[in-house]
TORKOL-4160 file (C-alpha; in steps of 0.2 Angstrom, whole numbers, padded with zeros to 4 digits, m for minus):
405
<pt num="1" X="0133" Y="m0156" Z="m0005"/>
<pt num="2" X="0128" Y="m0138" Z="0000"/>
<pt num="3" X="0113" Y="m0134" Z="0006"/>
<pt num="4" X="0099" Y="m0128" Z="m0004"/>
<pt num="5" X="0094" Y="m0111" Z="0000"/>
<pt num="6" X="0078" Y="m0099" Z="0002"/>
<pt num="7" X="0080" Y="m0082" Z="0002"/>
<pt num="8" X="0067" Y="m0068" Z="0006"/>
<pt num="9" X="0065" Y="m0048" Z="0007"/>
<pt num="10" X="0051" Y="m0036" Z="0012"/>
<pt num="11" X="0053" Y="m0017" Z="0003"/>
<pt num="12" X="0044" Y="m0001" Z="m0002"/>
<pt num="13" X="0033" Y="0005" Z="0013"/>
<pt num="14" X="0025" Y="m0006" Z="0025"/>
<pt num="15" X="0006" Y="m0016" Z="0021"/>
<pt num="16" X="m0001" Y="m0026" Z="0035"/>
<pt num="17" X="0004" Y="m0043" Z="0029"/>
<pt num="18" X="0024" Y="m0043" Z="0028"/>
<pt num="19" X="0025" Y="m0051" Z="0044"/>
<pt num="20" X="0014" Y="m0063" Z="0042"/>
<pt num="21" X="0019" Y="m0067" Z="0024"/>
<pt num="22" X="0036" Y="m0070" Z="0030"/>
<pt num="23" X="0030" Y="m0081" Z="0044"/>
<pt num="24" X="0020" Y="m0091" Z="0032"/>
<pt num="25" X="0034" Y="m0092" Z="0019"/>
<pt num="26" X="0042" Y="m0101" Z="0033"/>
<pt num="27" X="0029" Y="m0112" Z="0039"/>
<pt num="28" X="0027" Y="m0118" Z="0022"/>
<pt num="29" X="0044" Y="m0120" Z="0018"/>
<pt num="30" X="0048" Y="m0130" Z="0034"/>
<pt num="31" X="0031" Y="m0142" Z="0031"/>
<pt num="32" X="0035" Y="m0147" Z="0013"/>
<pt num="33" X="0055" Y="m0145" Z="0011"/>
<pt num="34" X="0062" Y="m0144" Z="0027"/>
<pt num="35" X="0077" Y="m0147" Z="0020"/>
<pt num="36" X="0080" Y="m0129" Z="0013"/>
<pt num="37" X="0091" Y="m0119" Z="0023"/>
<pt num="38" X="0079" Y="m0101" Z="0025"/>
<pt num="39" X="0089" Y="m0085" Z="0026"/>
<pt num="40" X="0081" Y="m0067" Z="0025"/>
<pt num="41" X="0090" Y="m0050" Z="0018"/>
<pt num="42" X="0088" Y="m0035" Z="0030"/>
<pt num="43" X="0082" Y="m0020" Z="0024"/>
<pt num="44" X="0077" Y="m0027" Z="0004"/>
<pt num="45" X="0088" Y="m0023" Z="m0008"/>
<pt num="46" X="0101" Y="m0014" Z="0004"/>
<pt num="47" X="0102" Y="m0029" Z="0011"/>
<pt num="48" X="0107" Y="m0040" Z="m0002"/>
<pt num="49" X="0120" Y="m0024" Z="m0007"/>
<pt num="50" X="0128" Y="m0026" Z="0011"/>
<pt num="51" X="0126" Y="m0046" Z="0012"/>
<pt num="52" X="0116" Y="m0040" Z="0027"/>
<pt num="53" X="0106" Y="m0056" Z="0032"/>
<pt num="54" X="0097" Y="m0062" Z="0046"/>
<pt num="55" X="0100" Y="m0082" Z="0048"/>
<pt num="56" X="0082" Y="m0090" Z="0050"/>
<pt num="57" X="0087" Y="m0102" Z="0066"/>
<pt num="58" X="0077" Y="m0116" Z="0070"/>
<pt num="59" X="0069" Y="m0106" Z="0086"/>
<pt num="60" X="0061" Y="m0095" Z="0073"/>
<pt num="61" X="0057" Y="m0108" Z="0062"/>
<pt num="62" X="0048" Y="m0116" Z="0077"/>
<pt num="63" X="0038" Y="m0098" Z="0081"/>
<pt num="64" X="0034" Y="m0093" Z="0065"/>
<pt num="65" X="0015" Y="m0094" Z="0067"/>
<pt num="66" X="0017" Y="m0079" Z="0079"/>
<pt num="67" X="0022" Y="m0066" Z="0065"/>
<pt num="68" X="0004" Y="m0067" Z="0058"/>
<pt num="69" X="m0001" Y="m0058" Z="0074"/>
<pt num="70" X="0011" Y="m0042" Z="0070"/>
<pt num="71" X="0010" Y="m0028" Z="0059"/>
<pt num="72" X="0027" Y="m0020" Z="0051"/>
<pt num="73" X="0040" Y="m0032" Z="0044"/>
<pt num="74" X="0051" Y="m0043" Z="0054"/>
<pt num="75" X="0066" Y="m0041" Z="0042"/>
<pt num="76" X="0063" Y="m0024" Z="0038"/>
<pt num="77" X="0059" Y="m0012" Z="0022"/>
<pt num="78" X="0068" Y="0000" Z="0009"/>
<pt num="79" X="0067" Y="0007" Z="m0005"/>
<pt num="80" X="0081" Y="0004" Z="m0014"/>
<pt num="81" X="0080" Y="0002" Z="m0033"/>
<pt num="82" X="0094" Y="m0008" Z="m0041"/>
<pt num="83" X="0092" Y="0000" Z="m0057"/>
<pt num="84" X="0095" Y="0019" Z="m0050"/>
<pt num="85" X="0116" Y="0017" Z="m0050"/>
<pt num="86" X="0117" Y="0037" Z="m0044"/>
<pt num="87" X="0104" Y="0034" Z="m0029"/>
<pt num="88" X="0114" Y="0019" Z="m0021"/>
<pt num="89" X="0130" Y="0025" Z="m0024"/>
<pt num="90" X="0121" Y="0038" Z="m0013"/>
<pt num="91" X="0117" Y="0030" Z="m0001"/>
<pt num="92" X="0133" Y="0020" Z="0000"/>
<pt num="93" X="0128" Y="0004" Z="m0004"/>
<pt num="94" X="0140" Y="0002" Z="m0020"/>
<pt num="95" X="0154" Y="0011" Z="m0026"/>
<pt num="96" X="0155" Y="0025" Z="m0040"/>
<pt num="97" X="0155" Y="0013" Z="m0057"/>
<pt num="98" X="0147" Y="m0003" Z="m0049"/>
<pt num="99" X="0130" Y="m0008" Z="m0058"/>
<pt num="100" X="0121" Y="m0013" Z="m0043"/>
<pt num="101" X="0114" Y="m0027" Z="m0052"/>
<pt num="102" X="0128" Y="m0034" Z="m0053"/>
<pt num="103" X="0132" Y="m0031" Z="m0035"/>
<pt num="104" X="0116" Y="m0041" Z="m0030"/>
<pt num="105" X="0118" Y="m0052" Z="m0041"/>
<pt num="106" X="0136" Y="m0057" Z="m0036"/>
<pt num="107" X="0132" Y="m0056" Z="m0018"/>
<pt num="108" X="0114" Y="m0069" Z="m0023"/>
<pt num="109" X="0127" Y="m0083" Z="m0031"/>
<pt num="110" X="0141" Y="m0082" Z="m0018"/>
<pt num="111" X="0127" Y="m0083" Z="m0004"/>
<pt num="112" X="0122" Y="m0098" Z="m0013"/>
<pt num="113" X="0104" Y="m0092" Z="m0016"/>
<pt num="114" X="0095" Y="m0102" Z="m0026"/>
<pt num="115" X="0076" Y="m0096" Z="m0024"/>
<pt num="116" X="0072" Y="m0077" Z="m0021"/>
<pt num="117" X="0056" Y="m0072" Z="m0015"/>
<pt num="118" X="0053" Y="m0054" Z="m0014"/>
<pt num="119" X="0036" Y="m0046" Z="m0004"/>
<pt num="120" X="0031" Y="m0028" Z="m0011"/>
<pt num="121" X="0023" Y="m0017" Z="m0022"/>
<pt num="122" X="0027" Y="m0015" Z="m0043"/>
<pt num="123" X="0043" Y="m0008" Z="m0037"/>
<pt num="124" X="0051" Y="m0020" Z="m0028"/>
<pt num="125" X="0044" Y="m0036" Z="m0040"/>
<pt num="126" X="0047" Y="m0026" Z="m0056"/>
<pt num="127" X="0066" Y="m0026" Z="m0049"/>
<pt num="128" X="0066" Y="m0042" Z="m0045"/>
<pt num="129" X="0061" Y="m0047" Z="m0062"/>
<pt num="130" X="0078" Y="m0033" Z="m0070"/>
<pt num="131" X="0086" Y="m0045" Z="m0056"/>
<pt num="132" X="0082" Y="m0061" Z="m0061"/>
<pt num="133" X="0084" Y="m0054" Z="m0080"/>
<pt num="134" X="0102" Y="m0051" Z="m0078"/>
<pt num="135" X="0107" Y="m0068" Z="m0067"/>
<pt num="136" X="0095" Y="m0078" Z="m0081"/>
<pt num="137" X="0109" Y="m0068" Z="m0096"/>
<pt num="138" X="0124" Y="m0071" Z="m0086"/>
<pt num="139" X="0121" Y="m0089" Z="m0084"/>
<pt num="140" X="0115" Y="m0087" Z="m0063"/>
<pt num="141" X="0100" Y="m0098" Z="m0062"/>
<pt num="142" X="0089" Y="m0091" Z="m0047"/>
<pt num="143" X="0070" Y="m0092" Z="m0046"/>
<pt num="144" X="0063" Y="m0075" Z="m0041"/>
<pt num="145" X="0044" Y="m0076" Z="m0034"/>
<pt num="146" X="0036" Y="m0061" Z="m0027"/>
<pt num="147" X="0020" Y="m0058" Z="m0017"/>
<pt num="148" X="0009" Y="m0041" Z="m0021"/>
<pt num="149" X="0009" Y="m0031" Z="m0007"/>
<pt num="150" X="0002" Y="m0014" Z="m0007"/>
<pt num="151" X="m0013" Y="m0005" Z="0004"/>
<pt num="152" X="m0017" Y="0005" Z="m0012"/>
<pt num="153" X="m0022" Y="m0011" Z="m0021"/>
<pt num="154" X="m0016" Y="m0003" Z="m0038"/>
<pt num="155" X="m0006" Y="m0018" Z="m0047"/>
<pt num="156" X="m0010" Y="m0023" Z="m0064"/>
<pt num="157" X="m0018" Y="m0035" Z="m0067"/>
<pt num="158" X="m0019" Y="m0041" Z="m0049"/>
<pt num="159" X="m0036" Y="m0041" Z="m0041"/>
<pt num="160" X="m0033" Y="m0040" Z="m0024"/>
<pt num="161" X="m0014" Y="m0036" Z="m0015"/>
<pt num="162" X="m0010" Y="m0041" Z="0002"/>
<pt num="163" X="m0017" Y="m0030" Z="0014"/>
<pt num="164" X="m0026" Y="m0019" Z="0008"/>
<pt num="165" X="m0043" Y="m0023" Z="0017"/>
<pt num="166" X="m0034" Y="m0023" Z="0031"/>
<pt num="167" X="m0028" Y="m0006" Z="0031"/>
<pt num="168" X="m0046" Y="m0002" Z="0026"/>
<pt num="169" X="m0053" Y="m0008" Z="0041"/>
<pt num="170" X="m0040" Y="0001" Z="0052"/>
<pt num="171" X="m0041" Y="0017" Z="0042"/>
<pt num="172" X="m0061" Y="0015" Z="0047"/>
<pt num="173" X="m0057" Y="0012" Z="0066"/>
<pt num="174" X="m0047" Y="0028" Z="0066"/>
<pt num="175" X="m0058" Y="0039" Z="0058"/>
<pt num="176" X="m0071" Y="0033" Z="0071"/>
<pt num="177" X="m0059" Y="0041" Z="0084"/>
<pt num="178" X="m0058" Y="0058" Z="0075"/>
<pt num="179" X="m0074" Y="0062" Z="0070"/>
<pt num="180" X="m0078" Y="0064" Z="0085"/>
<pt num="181" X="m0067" Y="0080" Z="0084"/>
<pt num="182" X="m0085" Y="0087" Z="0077"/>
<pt num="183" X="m0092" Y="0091" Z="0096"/>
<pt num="184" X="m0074" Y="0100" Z="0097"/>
<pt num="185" X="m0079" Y="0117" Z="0089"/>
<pt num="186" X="m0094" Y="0126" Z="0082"/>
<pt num="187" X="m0089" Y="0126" Z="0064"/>
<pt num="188" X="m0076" Y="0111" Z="0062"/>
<pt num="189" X="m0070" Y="0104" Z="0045"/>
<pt num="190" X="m0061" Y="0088" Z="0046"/>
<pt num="191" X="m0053" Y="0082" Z="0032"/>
<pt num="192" X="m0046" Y="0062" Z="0031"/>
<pt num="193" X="m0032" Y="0059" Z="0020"/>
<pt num="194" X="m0031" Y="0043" Z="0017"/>
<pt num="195" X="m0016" Y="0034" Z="0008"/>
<pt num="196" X="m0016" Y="0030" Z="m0013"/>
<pt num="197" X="m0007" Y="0040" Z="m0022"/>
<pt num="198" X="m0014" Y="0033" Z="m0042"/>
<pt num="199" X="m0028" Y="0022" Z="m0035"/>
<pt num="200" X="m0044" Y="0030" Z="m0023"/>
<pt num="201" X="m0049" Y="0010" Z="m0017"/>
<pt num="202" X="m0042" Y="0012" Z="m0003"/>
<pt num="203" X="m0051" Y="0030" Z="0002"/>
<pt num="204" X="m0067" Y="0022" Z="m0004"/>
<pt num="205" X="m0065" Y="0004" Z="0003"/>
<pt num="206" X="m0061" Y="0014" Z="0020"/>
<pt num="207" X="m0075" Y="0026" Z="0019"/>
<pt num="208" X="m0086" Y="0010" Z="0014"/>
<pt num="209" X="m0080" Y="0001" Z="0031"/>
<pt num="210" X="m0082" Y="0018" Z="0041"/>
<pt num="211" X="m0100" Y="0019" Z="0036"/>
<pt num="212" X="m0103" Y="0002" Z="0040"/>
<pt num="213" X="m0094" Y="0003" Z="0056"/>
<pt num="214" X="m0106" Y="0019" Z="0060"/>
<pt num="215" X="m0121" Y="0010" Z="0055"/>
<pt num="216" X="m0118" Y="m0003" Z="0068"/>
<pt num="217" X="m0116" Y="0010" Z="0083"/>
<pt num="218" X="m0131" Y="0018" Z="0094"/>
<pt num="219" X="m0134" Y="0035" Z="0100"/>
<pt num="220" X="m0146" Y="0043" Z="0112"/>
<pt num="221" X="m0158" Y="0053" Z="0099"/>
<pt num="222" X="m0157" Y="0073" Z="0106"/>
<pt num="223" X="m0140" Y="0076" Z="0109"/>
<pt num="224" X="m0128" Y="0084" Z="0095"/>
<pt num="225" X="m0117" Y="0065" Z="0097"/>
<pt num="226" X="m0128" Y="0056" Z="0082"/>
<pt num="227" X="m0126" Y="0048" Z="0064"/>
<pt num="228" X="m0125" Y="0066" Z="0057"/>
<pt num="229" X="m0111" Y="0070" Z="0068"/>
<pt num="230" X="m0103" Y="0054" Z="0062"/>
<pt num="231" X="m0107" Y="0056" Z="0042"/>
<pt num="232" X="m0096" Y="0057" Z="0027"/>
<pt num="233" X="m0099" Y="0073" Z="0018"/>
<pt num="234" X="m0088" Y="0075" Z="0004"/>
<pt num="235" X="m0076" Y="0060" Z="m0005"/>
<pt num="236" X="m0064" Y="0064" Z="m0016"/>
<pt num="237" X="m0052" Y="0052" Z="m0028"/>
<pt num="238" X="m0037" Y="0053" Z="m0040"/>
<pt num="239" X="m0054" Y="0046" Z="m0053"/>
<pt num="240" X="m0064" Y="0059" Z="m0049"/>
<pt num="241" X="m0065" Y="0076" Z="m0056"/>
<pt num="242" X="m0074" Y="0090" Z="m0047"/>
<pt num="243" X="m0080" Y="0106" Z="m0048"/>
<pt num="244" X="m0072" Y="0117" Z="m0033"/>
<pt num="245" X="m0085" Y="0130" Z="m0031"/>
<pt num="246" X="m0100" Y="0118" Z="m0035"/>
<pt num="247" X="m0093" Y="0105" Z="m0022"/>
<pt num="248" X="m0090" Y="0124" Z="m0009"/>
<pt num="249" X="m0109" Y="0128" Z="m0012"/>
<pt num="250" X="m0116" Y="0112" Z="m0007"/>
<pt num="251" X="m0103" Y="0109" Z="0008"/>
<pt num="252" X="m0107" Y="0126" Z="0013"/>
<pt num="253" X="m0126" Y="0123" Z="0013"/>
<pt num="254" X="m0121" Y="0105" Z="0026"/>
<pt num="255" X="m0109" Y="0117" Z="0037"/>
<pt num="256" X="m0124" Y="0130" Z="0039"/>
<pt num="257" X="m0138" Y="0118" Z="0043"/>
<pt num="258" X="m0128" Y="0106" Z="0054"/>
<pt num="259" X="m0111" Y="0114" Z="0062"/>
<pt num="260" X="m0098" Y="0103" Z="0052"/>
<pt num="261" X="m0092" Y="0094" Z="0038"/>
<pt num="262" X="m0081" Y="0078" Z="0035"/>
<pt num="263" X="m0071" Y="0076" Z="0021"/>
<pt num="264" X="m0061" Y="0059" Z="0015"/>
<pt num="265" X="m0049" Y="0061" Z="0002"/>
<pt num="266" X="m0036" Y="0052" Z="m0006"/>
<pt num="267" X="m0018" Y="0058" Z="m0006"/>
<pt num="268" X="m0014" Y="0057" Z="m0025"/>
<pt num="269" X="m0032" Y="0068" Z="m0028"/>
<pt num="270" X="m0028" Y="0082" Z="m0036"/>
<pt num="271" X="m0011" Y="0078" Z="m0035"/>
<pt num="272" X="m0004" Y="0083" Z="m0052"/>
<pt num="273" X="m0015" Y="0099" Z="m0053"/>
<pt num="274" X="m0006" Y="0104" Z="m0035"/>
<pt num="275" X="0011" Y="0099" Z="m0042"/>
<pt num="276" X="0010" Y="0111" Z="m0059"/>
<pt num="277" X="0005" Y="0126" Z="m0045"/>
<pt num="278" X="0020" Y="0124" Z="m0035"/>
<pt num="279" X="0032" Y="0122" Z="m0050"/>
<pt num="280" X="0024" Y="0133" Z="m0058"/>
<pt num="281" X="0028" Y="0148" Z="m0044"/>
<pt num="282" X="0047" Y="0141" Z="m0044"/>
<pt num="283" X="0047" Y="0126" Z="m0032"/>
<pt num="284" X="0058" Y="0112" Z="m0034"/>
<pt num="285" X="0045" Y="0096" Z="m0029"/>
<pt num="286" X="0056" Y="0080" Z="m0021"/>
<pt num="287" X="0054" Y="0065" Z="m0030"/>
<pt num="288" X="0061" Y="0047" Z="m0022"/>
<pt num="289" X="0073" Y="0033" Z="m0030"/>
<pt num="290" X="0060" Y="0028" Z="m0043"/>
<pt num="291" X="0056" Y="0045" Z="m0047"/>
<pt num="292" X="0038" Y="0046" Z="m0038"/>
<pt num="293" X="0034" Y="0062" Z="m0029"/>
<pt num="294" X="0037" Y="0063" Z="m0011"/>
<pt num="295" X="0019" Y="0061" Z="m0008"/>
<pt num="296" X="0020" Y="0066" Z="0009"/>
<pt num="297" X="0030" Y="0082" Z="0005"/>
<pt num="298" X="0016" Y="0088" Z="m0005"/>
<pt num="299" X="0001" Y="0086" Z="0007"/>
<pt num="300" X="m0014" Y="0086" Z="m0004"/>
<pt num="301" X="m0028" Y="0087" Z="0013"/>
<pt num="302" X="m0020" Y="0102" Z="0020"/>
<pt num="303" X="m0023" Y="0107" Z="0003"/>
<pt num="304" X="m0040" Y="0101" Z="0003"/>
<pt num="305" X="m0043" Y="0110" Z="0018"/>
<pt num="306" X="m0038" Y="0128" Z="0013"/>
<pt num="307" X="m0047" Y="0128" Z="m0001"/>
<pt num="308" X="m0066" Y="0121" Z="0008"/>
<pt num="309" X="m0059" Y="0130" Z="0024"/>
<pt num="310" X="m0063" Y="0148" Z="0018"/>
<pt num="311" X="m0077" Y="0142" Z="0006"/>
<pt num="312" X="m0086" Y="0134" Z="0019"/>
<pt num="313" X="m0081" Y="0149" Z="0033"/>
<pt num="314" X="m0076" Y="0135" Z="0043"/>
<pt num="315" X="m0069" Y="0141" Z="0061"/>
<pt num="316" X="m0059" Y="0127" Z="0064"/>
<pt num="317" X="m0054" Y="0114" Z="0050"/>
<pt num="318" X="m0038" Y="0099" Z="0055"/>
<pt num="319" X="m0031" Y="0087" Z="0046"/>
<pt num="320" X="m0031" Y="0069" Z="0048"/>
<pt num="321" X="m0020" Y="0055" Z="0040"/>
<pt num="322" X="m0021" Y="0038" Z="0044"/>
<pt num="323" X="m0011" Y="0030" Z="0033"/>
<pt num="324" X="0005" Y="0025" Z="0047"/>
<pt num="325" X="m0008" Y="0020" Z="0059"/>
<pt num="326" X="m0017" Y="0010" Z="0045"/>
<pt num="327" X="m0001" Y="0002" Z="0035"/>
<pt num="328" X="0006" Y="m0006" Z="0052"/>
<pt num="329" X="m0008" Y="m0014" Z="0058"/>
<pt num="330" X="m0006" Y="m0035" Z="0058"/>
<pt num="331" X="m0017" Y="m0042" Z="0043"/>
<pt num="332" X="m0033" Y="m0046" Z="0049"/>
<pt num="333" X="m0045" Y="m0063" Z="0044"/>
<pt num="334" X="m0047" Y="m0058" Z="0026"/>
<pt num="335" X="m0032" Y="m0055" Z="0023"/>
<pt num="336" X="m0024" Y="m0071" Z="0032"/>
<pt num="337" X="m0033" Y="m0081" Z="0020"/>
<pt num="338" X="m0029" Y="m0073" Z="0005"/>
<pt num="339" X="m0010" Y="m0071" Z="0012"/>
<pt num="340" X="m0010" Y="m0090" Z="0014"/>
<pt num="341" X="m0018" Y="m0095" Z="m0004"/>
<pt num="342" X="m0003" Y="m0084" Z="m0013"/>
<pt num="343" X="0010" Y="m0091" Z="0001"/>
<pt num="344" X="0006" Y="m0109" Z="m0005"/>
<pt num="345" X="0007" Y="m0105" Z="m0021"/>
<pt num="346" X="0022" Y="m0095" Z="m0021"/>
<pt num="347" X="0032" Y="m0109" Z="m0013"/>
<pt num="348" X="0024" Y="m0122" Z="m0026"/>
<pt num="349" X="0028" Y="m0110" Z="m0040"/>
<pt num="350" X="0047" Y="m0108" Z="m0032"/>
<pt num="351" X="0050" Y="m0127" Z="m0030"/>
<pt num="352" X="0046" Y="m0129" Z="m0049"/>
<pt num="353" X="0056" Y="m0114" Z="m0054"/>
<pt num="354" X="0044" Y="m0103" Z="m0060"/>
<pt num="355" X="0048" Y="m0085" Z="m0060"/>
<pt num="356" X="0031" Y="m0073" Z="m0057"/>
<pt num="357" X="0021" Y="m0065" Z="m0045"/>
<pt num="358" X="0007" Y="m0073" Z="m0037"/>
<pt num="359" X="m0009" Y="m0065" Z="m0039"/>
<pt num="360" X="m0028" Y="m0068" Z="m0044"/>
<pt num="361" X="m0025" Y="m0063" Z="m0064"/>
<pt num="362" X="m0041" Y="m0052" Z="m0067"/>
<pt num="363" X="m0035" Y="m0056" Z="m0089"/>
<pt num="364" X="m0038" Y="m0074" Z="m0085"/>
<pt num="365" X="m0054" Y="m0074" Z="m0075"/>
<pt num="366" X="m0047" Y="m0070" Z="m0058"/>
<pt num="367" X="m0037" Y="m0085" Z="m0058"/>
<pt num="368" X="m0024" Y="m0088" Z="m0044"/>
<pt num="369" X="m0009" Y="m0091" Z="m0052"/>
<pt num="370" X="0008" Y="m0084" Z="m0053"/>
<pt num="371" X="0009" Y="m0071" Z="m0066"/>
<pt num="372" X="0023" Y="m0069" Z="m0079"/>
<pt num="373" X="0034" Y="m0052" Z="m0074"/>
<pt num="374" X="0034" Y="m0042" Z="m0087"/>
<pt num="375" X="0013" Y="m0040" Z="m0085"/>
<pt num="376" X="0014" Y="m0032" Z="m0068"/>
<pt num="377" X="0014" Y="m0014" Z="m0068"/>
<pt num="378" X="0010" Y="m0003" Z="m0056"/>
<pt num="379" X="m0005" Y="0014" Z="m0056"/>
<pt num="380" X="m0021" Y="0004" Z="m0057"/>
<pt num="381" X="m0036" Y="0015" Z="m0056"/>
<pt num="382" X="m0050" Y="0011" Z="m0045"/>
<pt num="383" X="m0066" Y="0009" Z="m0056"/>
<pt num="384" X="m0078" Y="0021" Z="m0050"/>
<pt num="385" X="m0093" Y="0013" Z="m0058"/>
<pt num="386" X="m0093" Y="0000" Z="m0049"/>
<pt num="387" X="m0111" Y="m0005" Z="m0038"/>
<pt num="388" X="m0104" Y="m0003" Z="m0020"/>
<pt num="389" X="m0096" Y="0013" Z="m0024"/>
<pt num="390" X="m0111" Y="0021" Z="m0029"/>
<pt num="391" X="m0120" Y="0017" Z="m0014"/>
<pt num="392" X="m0106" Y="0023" Z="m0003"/>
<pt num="393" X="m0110" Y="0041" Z="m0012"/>
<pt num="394" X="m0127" Y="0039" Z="m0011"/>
<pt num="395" X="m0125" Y="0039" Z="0006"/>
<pt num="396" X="m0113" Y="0053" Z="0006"/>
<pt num="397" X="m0126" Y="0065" Z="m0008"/>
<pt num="398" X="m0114" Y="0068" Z="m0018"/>
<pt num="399" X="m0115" Y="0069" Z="m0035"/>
<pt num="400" X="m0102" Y="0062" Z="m0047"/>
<pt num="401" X="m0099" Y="0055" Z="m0064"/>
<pt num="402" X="m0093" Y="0040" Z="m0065"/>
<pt num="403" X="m0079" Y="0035" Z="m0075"/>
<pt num="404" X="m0073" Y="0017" Z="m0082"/>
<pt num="405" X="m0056" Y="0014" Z="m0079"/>
């Protein structure tokens, strides 16, 4: 008799807990049915395309625990979508006519795959789910449970994805770094795009733990190194609308009395406004497989700082972006809990065939549970009325309305 197997897949960008969800699929798999053979596709969906996998030997099995110490993913990301026939015929992973659906899915039953976990945003679980739709109507049985991963923590109605505090934290300890750029130059604007393209919780999550992180530091009173050097001046998210010249005037009155100004913002703020200006002076905008703006084609804080640049009369103004540095980092204590509580549960949910996504369902109370496919979506917005977030602007003195979302 064959042996059953486990298959798993990392894709969209990277969150700091791939690595160590892979490592704890593993472990868990190996403590309650060792008897499953565990086999992983490189590269997400290409890999399943190609038949690209990566054999999971008893050595790894054996080392596993070491992957919750890394950032990035051991078995490697992309961002193939197995709905878009024209992109992967593209890309060469099928030929001109083939459904890639059909493609996976033939490739899934003659590797003899049974269970699927997939480890991503709503991308990569909503094509899962198409996946697991089209074995479950051509008679394939295969039980698909993903994980949430995204540092933007935007997944309805999930209420926390994996590794998004973590990248807060490291988007916090960087920043530490570049403020400092504020002793530089007379006249410095710094602006500090942060990743979340639909979503600001992770700009104001990061500015939270930045604040914090600053509170905790001591400096010699009398020189210019001090808390004010270190402020956040001005924070901006996709939520949040602002007036331009209202927010010029105030920054300007902060640049006059101390020297310099700090701005965090997100990289989908403003986004739509900046998108209708270039298309609308004849640019063509790039958009990926899924049909998502390039995001990092469009660079919404160099933006940001051409506008408050001249406002402000700044002398100097740089941007920042610590979204690379932030999303590779390994997932840090919060994280390795919460990556352990879904990671138990997915492999339950797995062994007794239930297809989902496992998650904390903010409809049912925040209940961790493995929630039915067709209710994850993607683009939550961060509720900016919620307490913390107006003390973090508090702290800031900016004014802003908040809006339920």
């Amino acid at each position: 008799m064959a042996k059953k197997k486990v298959a798993m897949l990392t894709a969209g960008g990277l969150a700091p807990c791939l690595s160590s969800a892979v490592g704890g699929l593993i472990e868990r798999y190996t403590d309650v049915a060792p008897e499953y053979e565990l086999v992983a596709y490189r590269s997400g969906y290409q890999g399943v395309l190609l038949g690209d996998q990566i054999e999971i030997t008893r050595d790894m099995r054996e080392k596993a625990h070491i992957l919750h110490r890394h950032g990035g993913s051991p078995i490697g990301n992309s961002r193939v979508k197995l709905t878009n026939a024209a992109d992967c015929v593209k890309r060469g992973l099928v030929k001109e006519g083939e459904n890639p659906l059909r493609v996976a899915a033939e490739r899934l039953a003659k590797d003899g795959i049974s269970i699927l976990h997939t480890i991503g945003g709503d991308d990569t679980n909503t094509t899962a789910a198409d996946l697991a739709a089209y074995l479950g109507a051509n008679g394939y049985d295969l039980t698909v449970v993903g994980l949430p991963k995204t540092v933007d923590n935007d997944v309805v109605p999930i209420r926390q994805t994996l590794g998004a505090w973590t990248a807060a934290e490291y988007g916090a300890r960087f920043f530490d770094n570049v403020s400092n750029e504020q002793s530089a130059a007379p006249r410095t604007l710094v602006v500090h795009e942060v990743m979340g393209r639909h979503s600001g919780w992770l700009t104001a999550t990061t500015a939270r733990s930045y604040i914090q992180m600053t509170d905790d530091k001591e400096f010699v009173d009398g020189f210019m190194m001090n808390r004010q050097m270190k402020n956040i001046d001005g924070l901006y998210l996709p939520e949040m609308k602002f007036d331009l010249q209202g927010e010029a005037d105030r920054l300007r009155k902060v640049m006059d009395r101390t020297g310099f100004v700090t701005l965090f913002v997100s990289e989908g703020a403003c986004l739509d406004a900046i998108v209708a200006e270039r298309e609308a002076a004849g640019e063509t905008i790039k958009r990926d497989a899924f049909g998502h703006v390039k995001i990092d084609t469009i660079n919404v804080g160099n933006w940001f700082s051409k506008q408050f640049a001249a406002l402000l009369g700044a002398e100097r103004s740089m941007v920042q972006k610590s979204g690379y540095y932030a999303r590779s980092a390994p997932a840090n204590g919060d994280d390795l809990r919460l990556i352990q509580g879904m990671v138990d549960l997915a492999v339950e949910s797995a062994l007794n065939k239930v297809s989902g996504v496992t998650g904390h369902d903010e409809d049912q109370g925040g209940k961790l549970r493995t929630i039915e496919f067709p209710r994850i979506k993607g683009g939550k917005q961060f509720d900016t009325s919620t307490k913390w977030f107006g003390e973090v602007m508090d702290v800031i003195g900016q004014k802003w309305k908040a809006q339920k979302h």
